[in-house]
RODOVO-333508 format. One record per residue (C-alpha): z negated, x, y; residue in one letter. Coordinates in steps of 0.02 Angstrom, whole numbers, plus 50000, padded with zeros to 5 digits. Each point is the difference from the previous one (the first is absolute). Example, Ala and Ser with C-alpha at 12.3 -4.5 7.8 and 13.67 -1.06 7.14 Angstrom:
2
       w       u       v   code
   49610   50615   49775      a
   50033   50069   50172      s
***
This chain:
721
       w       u       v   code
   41350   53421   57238      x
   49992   50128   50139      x
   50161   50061   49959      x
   50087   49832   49980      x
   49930   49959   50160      x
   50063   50149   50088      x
   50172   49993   49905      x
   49985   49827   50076      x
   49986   50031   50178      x
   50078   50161   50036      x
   50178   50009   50054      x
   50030   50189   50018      x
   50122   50058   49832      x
   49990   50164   49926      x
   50132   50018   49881      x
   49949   50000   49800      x
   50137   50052   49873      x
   49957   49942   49837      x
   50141   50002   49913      x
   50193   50038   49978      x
   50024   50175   50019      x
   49936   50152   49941      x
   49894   50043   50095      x
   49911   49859   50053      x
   49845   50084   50078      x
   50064   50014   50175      x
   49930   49885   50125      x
   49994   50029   50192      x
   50092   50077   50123      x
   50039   50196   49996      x
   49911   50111   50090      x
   50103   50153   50106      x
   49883   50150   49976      x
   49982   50159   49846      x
   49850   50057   49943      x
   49987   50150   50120      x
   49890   50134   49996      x
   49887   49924   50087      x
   49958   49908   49862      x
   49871   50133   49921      x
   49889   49972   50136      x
   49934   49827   49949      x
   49935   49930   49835      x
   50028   49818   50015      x
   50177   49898   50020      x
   49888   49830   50011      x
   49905   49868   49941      x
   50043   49856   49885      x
   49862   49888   49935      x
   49869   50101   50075      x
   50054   50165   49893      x
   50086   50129   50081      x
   50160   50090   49958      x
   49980   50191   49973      x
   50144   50097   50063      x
   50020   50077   49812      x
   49994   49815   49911      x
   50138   49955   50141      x
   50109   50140   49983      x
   50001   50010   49803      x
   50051   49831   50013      x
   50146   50026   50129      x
   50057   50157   49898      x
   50006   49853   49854      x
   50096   49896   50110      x
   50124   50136   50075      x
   50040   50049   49810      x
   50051   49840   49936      x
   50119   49941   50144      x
   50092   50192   50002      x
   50000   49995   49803      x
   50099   49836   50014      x
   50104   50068   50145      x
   49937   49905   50139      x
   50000   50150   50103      x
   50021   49917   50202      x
   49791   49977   50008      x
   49914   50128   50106      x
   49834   50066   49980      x
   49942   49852   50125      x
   50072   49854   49881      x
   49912   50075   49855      x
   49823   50025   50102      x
   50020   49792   50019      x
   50084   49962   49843      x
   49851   50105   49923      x
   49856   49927   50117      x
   50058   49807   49952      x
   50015   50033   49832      x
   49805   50061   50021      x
   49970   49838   50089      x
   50069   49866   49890      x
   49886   50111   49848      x
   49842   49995   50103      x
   50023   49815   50059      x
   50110   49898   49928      x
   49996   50069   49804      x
   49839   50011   50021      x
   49963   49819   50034      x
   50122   49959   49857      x
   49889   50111   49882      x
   49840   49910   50053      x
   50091   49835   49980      x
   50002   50053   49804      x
   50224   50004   50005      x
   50068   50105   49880      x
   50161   50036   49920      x
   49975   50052   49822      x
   50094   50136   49897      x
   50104   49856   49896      x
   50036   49909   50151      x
   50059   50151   50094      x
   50114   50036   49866      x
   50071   49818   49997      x
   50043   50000   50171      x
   50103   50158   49987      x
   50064   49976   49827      x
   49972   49831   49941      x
   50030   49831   50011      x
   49906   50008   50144      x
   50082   50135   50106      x
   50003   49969   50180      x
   50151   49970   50105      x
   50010   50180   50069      x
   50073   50047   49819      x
   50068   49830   49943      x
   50112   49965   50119      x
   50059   50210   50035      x
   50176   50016   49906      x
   49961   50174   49945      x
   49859   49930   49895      x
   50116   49861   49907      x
   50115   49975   49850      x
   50145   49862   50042      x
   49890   49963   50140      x
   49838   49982   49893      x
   49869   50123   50026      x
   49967   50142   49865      x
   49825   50051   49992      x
   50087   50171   49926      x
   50099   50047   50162      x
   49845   49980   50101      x
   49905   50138   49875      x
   50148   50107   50009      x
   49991   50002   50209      x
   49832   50043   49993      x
   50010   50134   49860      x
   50138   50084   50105      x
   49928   49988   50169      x
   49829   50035   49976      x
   50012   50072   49800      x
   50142   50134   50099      x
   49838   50032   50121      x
   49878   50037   49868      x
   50119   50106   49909      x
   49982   50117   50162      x
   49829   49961   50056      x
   49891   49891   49883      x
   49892   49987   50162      x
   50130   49942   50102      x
   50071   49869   49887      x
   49834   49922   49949      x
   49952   49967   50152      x
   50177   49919   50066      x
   49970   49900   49847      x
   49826   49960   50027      x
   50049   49942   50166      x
   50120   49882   49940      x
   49902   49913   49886      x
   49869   49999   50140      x
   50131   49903   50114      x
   50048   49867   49868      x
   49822   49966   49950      x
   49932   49998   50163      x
   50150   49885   50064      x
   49958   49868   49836      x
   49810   50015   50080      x
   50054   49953   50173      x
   50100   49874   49957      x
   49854   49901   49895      x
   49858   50029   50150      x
   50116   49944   50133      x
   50023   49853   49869      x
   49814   49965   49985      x
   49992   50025   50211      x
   50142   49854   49994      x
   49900   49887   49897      x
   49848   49986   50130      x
   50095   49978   50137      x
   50022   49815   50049      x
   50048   49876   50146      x
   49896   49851   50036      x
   50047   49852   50079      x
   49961   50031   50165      x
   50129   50166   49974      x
   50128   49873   49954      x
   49984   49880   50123      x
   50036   50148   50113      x
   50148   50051   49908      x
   50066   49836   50017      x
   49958   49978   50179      x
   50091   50173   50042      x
   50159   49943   49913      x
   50010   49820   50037      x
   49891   49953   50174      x
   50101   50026   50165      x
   49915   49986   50176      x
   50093   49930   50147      x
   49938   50085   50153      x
   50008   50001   50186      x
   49960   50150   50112      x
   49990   50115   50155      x
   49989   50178   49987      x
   49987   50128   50151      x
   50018   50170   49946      x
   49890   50149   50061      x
   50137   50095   50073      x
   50014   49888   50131      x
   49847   50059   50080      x
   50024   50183   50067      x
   49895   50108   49947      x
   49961   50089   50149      x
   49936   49836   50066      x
   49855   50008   49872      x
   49852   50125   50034      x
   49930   50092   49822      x
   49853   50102   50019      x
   49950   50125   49866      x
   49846   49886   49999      x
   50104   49865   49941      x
   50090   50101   49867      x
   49837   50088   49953      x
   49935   49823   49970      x
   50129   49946   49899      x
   50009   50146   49884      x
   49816   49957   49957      x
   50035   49841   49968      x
   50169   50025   49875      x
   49967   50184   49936      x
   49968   49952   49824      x
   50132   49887   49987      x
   50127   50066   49839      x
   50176   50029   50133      x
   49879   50127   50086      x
   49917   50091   49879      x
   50078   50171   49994      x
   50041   50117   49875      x
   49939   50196   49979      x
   50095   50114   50099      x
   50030   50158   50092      x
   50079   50044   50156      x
   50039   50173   50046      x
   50092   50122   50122      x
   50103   50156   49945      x
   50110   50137   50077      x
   50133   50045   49895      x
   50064   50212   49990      x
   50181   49986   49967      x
   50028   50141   49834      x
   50208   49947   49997      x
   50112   50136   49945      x
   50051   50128   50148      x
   50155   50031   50046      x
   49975   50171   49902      x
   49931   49919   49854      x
   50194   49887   49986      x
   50099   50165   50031      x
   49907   50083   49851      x
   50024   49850   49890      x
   50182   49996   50049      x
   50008   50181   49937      x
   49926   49985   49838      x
   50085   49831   49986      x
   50171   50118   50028      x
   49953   50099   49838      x
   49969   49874   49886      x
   50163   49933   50039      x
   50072   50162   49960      x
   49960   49964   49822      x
   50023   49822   49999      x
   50179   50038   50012      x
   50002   50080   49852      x
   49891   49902   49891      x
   50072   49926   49836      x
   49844   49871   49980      x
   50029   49894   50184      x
   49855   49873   49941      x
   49880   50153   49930      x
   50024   50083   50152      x
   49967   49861   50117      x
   49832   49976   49887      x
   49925   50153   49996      x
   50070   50040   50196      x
   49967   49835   50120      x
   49836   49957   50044      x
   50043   49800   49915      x
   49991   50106   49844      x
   50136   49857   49937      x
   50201   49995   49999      x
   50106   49851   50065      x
   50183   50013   49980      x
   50037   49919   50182      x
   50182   49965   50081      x
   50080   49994   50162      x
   50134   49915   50079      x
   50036   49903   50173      x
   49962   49821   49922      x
   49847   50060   49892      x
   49848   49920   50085      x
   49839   50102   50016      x
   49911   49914   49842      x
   50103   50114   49894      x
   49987   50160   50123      x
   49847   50100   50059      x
   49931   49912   50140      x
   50005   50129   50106      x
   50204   50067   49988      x
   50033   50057   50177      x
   50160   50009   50057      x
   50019   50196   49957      x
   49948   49975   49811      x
   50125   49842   50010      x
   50151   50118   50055      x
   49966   50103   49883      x
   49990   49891   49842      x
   50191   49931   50073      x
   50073   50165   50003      x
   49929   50127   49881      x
   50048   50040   49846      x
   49925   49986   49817      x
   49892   50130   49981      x
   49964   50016   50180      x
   49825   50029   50079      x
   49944   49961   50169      x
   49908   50094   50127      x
   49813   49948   49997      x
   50018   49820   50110      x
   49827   49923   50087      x
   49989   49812   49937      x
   50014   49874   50118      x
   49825   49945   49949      x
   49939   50145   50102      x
   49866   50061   49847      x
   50132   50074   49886      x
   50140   50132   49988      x
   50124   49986   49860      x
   50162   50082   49929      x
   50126   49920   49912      x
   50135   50056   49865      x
   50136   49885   49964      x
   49997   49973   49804      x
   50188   49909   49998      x
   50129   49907   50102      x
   50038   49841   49913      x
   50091   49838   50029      x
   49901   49848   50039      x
   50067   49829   49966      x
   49955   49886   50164      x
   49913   49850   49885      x
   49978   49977   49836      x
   49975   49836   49881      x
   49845   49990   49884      x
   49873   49924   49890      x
   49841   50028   49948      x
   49844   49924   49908      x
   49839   50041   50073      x
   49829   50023   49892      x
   49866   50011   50120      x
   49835   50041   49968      x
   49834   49930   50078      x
   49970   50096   50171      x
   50184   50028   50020      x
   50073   49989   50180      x
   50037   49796   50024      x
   49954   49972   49810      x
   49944   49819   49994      x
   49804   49953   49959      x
   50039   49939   49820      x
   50066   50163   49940      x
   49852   50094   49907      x
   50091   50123   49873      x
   49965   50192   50068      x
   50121   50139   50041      x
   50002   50070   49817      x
   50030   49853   49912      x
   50144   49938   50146      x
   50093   50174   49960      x
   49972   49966   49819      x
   50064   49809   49987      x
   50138   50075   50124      x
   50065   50128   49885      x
   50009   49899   49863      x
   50106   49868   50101      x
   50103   50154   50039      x
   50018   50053   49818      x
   50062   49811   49954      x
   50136   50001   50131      x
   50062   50161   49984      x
   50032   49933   49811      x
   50079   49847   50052      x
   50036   49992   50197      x
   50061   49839   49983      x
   49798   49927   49992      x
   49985   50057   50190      x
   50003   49816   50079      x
   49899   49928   49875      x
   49871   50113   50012      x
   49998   50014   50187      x
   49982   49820   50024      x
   49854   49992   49855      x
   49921   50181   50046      x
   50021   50081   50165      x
   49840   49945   50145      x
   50164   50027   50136      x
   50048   49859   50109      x
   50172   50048   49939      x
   49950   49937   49821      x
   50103   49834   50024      x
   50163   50070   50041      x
   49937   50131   49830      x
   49965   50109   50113      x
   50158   50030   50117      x
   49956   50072   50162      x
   50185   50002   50069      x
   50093   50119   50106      x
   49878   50107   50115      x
   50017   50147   50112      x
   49887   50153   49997      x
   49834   49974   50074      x
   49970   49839   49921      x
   49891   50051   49828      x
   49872   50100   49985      x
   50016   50186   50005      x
   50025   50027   49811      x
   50118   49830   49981      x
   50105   50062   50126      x
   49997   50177   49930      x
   50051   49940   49837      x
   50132   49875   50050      x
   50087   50096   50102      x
   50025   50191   49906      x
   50038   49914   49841      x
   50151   49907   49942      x
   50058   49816   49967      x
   49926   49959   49820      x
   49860   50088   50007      x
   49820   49946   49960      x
   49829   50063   49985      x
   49802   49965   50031      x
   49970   50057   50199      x
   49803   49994   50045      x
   49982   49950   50179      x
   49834   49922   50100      x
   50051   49838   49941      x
   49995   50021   49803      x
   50128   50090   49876      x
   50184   49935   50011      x
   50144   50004   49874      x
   50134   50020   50122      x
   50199   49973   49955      x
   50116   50050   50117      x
   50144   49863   49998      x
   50126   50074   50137      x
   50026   50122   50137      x
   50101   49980   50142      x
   50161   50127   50019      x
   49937   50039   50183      x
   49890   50151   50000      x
   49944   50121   50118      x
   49953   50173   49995      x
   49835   50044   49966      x
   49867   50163   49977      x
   49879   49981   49865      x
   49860   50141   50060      x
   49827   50063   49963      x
   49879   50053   50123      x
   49858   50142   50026      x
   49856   49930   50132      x
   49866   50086   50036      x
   49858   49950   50122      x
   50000   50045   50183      x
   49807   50052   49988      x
   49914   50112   50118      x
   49944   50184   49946      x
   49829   50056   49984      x
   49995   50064   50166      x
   50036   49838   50070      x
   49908   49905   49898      x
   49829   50121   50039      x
   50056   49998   50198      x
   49966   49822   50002      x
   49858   49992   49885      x
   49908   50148   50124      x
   50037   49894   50154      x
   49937   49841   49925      x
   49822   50086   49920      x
   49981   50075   50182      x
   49997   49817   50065      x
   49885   49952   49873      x
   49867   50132   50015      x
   50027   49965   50223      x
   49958   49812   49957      x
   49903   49972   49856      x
   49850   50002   50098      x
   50041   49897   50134      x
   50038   49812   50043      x
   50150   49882   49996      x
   50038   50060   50188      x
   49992   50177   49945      x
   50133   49980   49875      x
   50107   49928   50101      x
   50000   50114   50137      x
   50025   50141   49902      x
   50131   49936   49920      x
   50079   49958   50181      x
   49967   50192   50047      x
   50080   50072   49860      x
   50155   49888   50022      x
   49972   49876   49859      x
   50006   49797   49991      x
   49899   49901   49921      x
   50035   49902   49857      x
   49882   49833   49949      x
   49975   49907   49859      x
   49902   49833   50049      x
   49891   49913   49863      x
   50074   50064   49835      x
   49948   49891   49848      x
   49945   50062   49862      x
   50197   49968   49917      x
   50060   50128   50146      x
   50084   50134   49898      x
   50078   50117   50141      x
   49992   50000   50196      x
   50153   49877   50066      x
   50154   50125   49979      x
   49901   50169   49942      x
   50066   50039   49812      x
   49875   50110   49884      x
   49851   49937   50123      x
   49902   49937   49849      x
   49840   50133   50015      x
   49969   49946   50185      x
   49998   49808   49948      x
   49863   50051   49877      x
   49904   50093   50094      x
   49984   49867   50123      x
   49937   49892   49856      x
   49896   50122   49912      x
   49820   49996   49986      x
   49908   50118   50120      x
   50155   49986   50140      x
   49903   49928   50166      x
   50077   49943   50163      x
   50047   50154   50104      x
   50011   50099   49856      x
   50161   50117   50020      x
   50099   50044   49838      x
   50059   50154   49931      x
   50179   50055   50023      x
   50102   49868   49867      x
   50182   50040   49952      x
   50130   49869   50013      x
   50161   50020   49945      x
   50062   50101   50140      x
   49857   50010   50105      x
   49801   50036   49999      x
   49887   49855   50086      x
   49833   50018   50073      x
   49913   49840   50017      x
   49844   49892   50082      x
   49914   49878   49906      x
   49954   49866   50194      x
   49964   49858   49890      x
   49913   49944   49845      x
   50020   49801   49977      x
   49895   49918   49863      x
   50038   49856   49892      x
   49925   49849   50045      x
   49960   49941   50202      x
   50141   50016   50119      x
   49969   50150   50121      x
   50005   49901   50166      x
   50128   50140   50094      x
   50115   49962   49837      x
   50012   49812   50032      x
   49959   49986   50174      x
   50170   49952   50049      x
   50039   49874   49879      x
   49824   49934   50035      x
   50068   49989   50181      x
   50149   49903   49966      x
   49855   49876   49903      x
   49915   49969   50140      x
   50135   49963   50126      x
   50072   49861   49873      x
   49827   49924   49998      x
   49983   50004   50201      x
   50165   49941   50012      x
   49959   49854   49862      x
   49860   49951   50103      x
   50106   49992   50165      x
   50120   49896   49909      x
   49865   49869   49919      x
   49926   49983   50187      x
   50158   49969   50085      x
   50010   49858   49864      x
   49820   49958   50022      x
   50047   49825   50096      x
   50153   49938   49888      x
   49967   49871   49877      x
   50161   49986   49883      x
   50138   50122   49953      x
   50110   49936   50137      x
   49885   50025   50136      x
   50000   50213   49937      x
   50190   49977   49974      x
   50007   49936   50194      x
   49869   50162   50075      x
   50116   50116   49885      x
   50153   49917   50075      x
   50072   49984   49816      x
   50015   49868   49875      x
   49892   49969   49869      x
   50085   50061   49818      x
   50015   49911   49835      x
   49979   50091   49831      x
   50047   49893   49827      x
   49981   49988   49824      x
   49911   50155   50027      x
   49921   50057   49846      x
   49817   50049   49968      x
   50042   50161   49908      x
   50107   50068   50136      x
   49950   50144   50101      x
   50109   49969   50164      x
   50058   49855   50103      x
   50171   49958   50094      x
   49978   50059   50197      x
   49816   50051   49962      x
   50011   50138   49891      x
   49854   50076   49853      x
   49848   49910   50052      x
   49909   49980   49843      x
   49841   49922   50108      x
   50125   49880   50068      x
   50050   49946   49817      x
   49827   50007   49917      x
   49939   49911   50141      x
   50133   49837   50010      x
   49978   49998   49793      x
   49796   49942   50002      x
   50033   49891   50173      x
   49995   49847   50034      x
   50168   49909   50048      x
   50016   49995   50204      x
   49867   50120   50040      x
   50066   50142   50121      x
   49926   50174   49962      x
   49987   50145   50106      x
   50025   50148   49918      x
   50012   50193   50054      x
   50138   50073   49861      x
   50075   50162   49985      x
   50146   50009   50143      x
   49921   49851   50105      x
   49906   49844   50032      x
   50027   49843   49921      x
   49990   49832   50024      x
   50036   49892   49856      x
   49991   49804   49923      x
   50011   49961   49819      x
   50138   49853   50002      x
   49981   49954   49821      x
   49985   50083   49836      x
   50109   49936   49842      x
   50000   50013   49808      x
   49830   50086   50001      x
   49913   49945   49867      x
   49862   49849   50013      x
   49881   50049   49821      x
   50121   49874   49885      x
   50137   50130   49958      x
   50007   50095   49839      x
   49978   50168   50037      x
   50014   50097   49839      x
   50146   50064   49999      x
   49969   50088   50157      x
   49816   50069   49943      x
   50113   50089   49876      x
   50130   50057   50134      x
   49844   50084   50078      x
   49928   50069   49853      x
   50158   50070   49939      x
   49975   50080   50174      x
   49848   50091   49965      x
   50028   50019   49822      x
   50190   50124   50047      x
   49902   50074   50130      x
   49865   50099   49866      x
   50109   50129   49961      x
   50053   50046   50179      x
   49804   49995   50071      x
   49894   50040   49855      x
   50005   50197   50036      x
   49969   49974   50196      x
   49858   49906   49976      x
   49927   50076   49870      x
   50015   50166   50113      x
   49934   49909   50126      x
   49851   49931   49913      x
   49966   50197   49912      x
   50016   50078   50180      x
   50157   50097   49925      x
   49992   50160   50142      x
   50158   50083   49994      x
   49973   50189   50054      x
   50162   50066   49975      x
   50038   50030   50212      x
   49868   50124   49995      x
   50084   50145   49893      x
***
């Protein structure tokens, strides 16, 4: 009952994904750090349930993790998103499957296999297309998915494909075992009477009101004196409320060493840049060259002309590379050309001068897949089986073409669906990248399957308009402005001298050193344990840690770091615990506290003497305001604004009594006029005990993992490697 209780009371939501897609397991927000090497110098990643997580349980398990999303080419995750996806998986195990287990749920073999095969299969299968027969599912094309994606697997790693299939059963089991606890939680939670009158009163009773309301910026506040007595005083009195308890941090100074490229570093890129043009030119293989030759390791067949927007053109084409692309030749390489970006140096060859129609006429039916950019929440098939129902959609209409309208307005997950799928005319720059790529450098009739962000299209180009314009279809070489060895061990020799000249001092040591050797200084107030990177510093991961890290103390000096183009040397000035408010860190909001209360109690003396509203409206020189039909559950009134002490006040008062009452922005003064339609005891209130628990019974699946984390003491330690 502890956990319906808290389920019951706790509004914070922490997102549980039990069913759908794939792979359900992901809960929570992503996290935006790798497992550095830092990592090998602690043994724990947390606690859940008072066991803690060994850094070899949790990294087997993200390895797991990692495997199955790039197996099923979901390849966009970092290292960061698999840490969380990996640590919440751990969670909902040690928590919430474990409470399940205890409750006795299970899923049995022969129920397992009815709800992927039988007549009990679950939506996720029933109601996919790729799984039916004349649009009734076929236990047989399900087996057949599974023996080619994760048979296929086996076949090259019997490891690898049992445990992709273990995993899967895992998912559907465990989903079938969530869905009958959260059941069971839904039967013992109930609304009595009393919770119904209140429902009833929030959505029928109105209050007519009268009131005054003097707002505390009226009263400067340089005309109020605040001692740090008085703030001091309050901060012992309100330091355990929840809005002031802080979280763990860190704050910390750094100098940065700037390791950029020199101006002789650029000049001997350029050079060696110069050479592999030379062959470039000559290349038969344009894509294998630009592979094995640019530092994206990948080939993109780009073009060029005055009306192409920079979506379709290397973000950083200068003016020079531009000219270039408009008047060389095919065949023709460029001179080695700095990106406008500033961190790059490219050359270019153009691969062939073509004619470019200005717009172009098209349709298209879109199978996205869950994950997909804008793909909408109901869509749960996965990238392999969207490119497989796709290219069987393709085989049908390249058999009979004719089937393209019927099947766009019946298939495709495209807003375009009811027109089947006809996007109109549109100039280039409107599609995605590959769309565009497609529709424009192939002719009127044709048709094929396109992948994009958004899903896999079967795209038919219906016209092409007569007006083109002349256009360079090129490849590009880029390598990476990055500073020699030199350069980089210049910087890293001045930034270990200002270590070992401050690591013994104090905070006012570092910084005048820093100020004598011509350096500013960088901070980074009260990072939370989320912080990732200093504001602005890429690749500053390792100086984050170590400001987390057990065994770092405040004015503790770091070792050299390297950023991305720098080295950072660093202070630890502050440690901040969880828990109690340090008084410096909410001294000032404290302050502005403390002048509303002196300035409430200036206001409630100067109407000390006054006896009804209209007497306060006549010392304010106003008049006195009317609010109606105003209704219990709201949370701001007309000309008062959100004073919920105003509200929950008037609601238990007693018609024409005038309260005083300090609120958020200001002091009010305020009558209850009448109150009508709240309820008198007679009234049948059933129907709106069940509005309320239908309330608490749709909220179990949204709370039940935050407050069972909350009531294990789930510690997340992830910040500190």
């Amino acid at each position: 009952m502890a956990v319906i209780g808290s389920i019951r009371k706790r509004s914070g939501l922490l997102i549980l994904v039990i069913g759908g897609a794939l792979f359900a397991f992901i809960i929570g927000e992503f996290l935006n750090s790798s497992l550095g090497r830092s990592s090998s110098q602690i043994s724990e990643v947390g606690d859940i349930a008072g066991s803690s997580i060994s850094i070899n349980e949790f990294s087997s398990r993200m390895q797991e993790v990692k495997t199955q999303y790039e197996e099923y080419g979901a390849t966009g995750n970092s290292d960061r998103d698999y840490r969380r996806i990996a640590w919440n998986e751990l969670v909902r195990e040690k928590v919430y499957l474990r409470q399940i287990d205890d409750a006795g749920i299970q899923v049995t073999k022969d129920e397992l296999d009815d709800m992927m095969y039988g007549p009990g299969v679950i939506d996720e299968f029933k109601n996919n297309e790729q799984f039916q027969t004349n649009g009734v599912f076929n236990p047989d094309l399900l087996r057949d998915f599974y023996a080619r994606v994760f048979g296929s697997r086996a076949q090259q790693d019997q490891s690898l494909g049992d445990m992709l299939y273990r995993r899967e059963l895992s998912r559907i089991a465990n989903n079938r075992k969530a869905e009958k606890y959260e059941a069971l939680l839904k039967k013992g939670l109930y609304a009595t009477r009393v919770e119904g009158k209140e429902e009833y009163d929030a959505a029928q009773a109105t209050m007519d009101l009268s009131f005054v309301f003097k707002n505390y910026n009226t009263i400067p506040d340089s005309t109020i004196q605040v001692s740090d007595g008085d703030i001091k005083s309050y901060f012992n009195a309100h330091k355990d409320e929840s809005k002031y308890q802080q979280q763990e941090g860190r704050s910390v100074i750094y100098v940065s060493f700037d390791a950029k490229a020199s101006e002789a570093d650029k000049a001997e890129l350029s050079a060696s840049l110069a050479k592999v043009g030379t062959d470039f030119g000559n290349a038969q293989n344009d894509s294998l060259f630009v592979v094995q030759n640019s530092a994206s390791r990948s080939y993109t067949n780009l073009y060029y002309n005055e009306n192409v927007t920079d979506q379709y053109i290397d973000k950083g084409l200068g003016e020079e590379a531009k000219s270039f692309l408009t008047n060389g030749s095919k065949g023709e390489v460029s001179a080695p050309i700095a990106n406008n970006v500033g961190d790059q140096m490219n050359i270019y060859k153009v691969t062939d001068k073509v004619q470019m129609p200005d717009s172009v006429q098209a349709r298209h039916i879109l199978i996205a897949y869950a994950g997909a950019e804008r793909a909408d929440p109901s869509v749960t098939r996965q990238p392999l089986e969207a490119k497989t129902l796709a290219d069987s959609l393709l085989e049908v209409l390249e058999n009979d073409k004719s089937k393209y309208d019927e099947i766009a307005r019946s298939m495709s997950d495209g807003p375009s669906k009811t027109k089947g799928g006809d996007l109109g005319w549109f100039v280039p720059g409107t599609m995605a990248f590959a769309f565009n790529e497609y529709c424009f450098f192939n002719k009127k009739g044709d048709m094929a399957l396109v992948p994009t962000s958004f899903g896999f299209h079967i795209i038919d180009i219906t016209d092409q308009s007569s007006t083109t314009k002349p256009t360079a279809r090129y490849a590009q070489i880029t390598k990476l402005i990055k500073p020699s060895t030199d350069t980089r061990n210049g910087a890293y020799d001045l930034a270990s001298r200002f270590m070992f000249d401050t690591k013994n001092g104090n905070e006012e040591a570092f910084r005048a050193k820093a100020e004598e050797m011509g350096y500013a200084i960088q901070e980074a107030p009260k990072m939370g344990t989320n912080t990732r990177i200093l504001p602005g510093v890429t690749g500053s991961e390792n100086l984050v840690y170590w400001a987390f890290r057990e065994g770092t103390e405040q004015g503790n000096v770091s070792e050299p770091y390297e950023a991305e183009s720098e080295y950072l040397v660093g202070m630890l000035t502050e440690v901040i615990p969880k828990g109690t408010p340090i008084f410096a860190h909410v001294k000032d909001i404290m302050k502005q506290e403390v002048l509303k209360e002196k300035k409430a109690a200036i206001i409630q003396e100067e109407w000390q003497g006054a006896q009804t509203l209209e007497d306060i409206a006549d010392l304010e020189g106003t008049q006195v305001k009317q609010g109606s039909q105003v209704k219990f559950s709201t949370s701001s009134i007309a000309n008062l604004g959100p004073e919920p002490d105003v509200i929950g006040t008037l609601a238990g008062s007693d018609e024409g009594t005038i309260w005083r009452i300090n609120g958020v922005e200001g002091v009010a003064a305020v009558r209850l006029d009448a109150i009508t339609g709240q309820a008198d005891g007679s009234e049948n209130f059933i129907s709106y005990q069940t509005t309320a628990k239908n309330s608490y019974q749709n909220g179990v699946p949204s709370r039940l993992i935050g407050a069972l984390n909350k009531y294990f003491e789930v510690e997340d330690g992830l910040h500190k490697f």
